[in-house]
N, C-alpha and C positions, 0 to 999 in steps of 0.2 A: 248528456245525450245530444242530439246532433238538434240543431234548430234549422228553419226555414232559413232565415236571415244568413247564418252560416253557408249554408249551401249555395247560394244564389252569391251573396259577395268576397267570399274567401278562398272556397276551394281550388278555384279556378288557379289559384297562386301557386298552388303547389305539385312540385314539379323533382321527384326525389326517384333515385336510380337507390336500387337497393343496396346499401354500404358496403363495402369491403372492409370495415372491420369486423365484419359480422361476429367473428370468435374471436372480440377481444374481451375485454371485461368493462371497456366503454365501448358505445355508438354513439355516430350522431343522431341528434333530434334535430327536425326542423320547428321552428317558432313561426306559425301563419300570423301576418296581423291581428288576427283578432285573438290571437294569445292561445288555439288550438296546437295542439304536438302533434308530430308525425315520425312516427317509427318503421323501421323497417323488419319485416321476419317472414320466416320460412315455415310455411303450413304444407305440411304432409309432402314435402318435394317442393311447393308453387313458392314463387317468392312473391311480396306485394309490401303495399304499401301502408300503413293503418295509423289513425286517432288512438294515440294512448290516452284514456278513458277512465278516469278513476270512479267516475259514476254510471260508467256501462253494465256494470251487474255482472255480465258475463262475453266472452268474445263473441262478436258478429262479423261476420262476411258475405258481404252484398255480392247483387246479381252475378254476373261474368266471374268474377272471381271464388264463388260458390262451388259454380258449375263443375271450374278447373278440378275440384277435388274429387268430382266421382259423381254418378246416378246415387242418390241418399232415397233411404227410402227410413223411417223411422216410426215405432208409436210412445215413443217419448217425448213428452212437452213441458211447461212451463207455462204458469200462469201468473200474469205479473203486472204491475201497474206503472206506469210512467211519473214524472214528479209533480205533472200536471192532475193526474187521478185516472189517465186513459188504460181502461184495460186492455195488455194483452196477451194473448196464447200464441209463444212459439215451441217450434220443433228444434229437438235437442239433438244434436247428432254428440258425437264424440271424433277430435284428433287423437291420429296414431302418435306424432309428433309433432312437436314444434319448436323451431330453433330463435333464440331470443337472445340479442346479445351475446350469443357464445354457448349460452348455456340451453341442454337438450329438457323438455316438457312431455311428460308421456302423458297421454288417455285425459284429455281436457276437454270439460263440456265448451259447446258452443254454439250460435241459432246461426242459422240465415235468414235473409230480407231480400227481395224483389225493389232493389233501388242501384240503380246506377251512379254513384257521383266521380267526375273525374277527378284523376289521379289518386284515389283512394278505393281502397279496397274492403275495407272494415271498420273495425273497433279489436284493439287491445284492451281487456280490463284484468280485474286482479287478482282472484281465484287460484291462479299459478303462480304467482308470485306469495302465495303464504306462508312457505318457509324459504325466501331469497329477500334479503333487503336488498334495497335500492335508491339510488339517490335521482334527484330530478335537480339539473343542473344547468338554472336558468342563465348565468353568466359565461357558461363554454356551449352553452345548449348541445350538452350530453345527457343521456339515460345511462348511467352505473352500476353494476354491482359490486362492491367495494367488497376486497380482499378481507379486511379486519374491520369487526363487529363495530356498529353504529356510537357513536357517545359523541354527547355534546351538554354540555350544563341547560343549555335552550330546549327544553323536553317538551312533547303534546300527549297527552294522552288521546286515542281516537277511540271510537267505540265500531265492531264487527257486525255488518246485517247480513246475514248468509240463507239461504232456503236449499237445504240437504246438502249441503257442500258444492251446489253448480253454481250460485252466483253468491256476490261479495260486494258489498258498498263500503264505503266509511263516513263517520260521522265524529262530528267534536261539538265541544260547546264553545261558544262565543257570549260577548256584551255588545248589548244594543245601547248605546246612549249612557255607558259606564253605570247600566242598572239592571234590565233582565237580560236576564242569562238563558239562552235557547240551545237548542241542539240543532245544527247543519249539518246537511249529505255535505261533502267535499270532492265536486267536480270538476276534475281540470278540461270534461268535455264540455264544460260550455264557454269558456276561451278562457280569454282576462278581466277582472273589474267587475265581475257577474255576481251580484245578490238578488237575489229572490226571497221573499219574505210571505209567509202565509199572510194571506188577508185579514185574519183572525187577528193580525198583530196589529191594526188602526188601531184599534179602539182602545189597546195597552198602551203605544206608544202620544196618545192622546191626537192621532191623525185622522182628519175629515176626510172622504173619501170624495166630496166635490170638489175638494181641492185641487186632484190628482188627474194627471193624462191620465186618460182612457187608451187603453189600446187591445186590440181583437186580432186573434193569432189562431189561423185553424192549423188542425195539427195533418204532419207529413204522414201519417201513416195511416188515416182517417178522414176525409175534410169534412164530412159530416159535423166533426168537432171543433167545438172552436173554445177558447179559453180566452178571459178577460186578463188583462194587466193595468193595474194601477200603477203610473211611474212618478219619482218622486224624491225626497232627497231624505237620512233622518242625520243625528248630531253625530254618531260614529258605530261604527262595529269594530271590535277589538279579540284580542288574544294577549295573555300577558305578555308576547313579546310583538306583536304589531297592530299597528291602529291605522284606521282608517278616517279620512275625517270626512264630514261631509257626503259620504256615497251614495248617489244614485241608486236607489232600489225599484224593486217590481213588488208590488203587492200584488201576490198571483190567486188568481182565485181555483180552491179547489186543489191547493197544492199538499201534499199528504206528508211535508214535513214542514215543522216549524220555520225551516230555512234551508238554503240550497245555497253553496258560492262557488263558485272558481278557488283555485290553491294559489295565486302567481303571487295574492295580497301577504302569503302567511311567511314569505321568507325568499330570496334568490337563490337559496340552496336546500332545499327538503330531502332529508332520507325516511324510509318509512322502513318498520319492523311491523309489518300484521299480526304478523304470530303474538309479539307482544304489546301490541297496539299502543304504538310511538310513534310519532313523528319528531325528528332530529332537526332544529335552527340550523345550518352549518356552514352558514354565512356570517 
């Protein structure tokens, strides 16, 4: 999901005219520093600019670019919790279409939000992609839908969070310190290098919590709320085929999964089959 820090230091960078390959079977992606994507697609006629979102649940389209598609008037909603624990209730509308890479989307749930950020206009997440694999192609930084079926001996298995078929997370397991083994959302909306670890996990990973920056983070869609971050370092987080050493984590307090990261760690080339919950090495 989108952070404060994100929005204030990154956005600003980017700067994308909607692709003219639009009907190929690659686009480009742009890579912002902070390891966030930026895709390009056509909602209902509107072209824009959008955060592909593995951990956005469902498509979002912020203020001005909302509007562009019509007066909505709806009493369908969605009640949902952020990673942090914030509840919320949004309004579901439905796309007539949507053009992605080439490929046409019909009748796809998706909310809006009263937030403005330059150069972007949304969140692309996964939903519509359940029967298209797709490759995430960090060394040409293209989005792909490849012609012929995913295979690579480097296999993930991921696991599907869906609520009625409007929104879609993924989740895998990892090792912490080559000993417990948790289940993480996999977020490539919170840029690069991003682990979040429930709080709950000090006292497993045998960590004092005096030890640790403190940090206080109110949220963008609330300020009312504010959420604590313990930051910190443990021995590794792994997948059988990559390791990290070392990494800076956030003990997040209040966080409603064992763990949250970024995808950049899991590979330079990921294809993902949802249907049959895989994630392809192909690098």
């Amino acid at each position: 999901m989108l952070t404060q820090s994100f929005i204030k230091n990154t956005i600003v960078t980017a700067s994308l005219a909607f692709a003219s390959m639009a009907f190929a079977q690659k686009m480009p992606m742009s890579v912002l520093p902070s390891g966030h994507l930026i895709v390009g697609a056509e909602i209902d006629g509107k072209k824009g600019n959008f955060i592909f979102d593995t951990g956005g649940g469902i498509n979002l389209f912020l203020g001005n670019f909302s509007k562009q598609l019509g007066p909505k008037e709806t009493y369908n909603y969605l009640t949902a919790f952020r990673a942090t624990g914030e509840k919320m209730i949004i309004p579901l509308f439905k796309s007539k279409e949507i053009i992605f890479n080439g490929k046409k989307f019909k009748d796809t749930w998706y909310s809006t939000h009263e937030m403005e950020i330059k150069g972007i206009d949304g969140l692309i997440s996964l939903p519509m992609l359940y029967d298209t694999e797709f490759i995430i192609d960090y060394t040409t930084n293209e989005l792909v839908f490849p012609k012929e079926k995913l295979a690579s001996k480097k296999v993930m298995d991921i696991q599907l969070s869906t609520n009625a078929d409007q929104t879609m997370d993924i989740t895998t397991y990892v090792l912490l310190n080559n000993k417990y083994k948790i289940n993480v959302l996999l977020d490539s909306g919170s840029g690069k290098d991003s682990f979040w670890l429930s709080e709950k996990l000090m006292n497993t990973l045998g960590i004092k919590k005096e030890t640790l920056q403190v940090m206080e983070k109110k949220s963008e869609f609330n300020p009312d709320l504010t959420t604590k971050f313990y930051i910190g370092d443990i021995g590794t987080i792994s997948t059988p085929f990559a390791t990290v050493e070392k990494p800076k984590v956030s003990f997040v307090e209040g966080l409603i999964y064992e763990g949250k990261t970024s995808i950049n760690w899991l590979g330079k080339k990921l294809g993902f089959n949802l249907k049959e919950k895989k994630i392809y090495i192909l690098d």
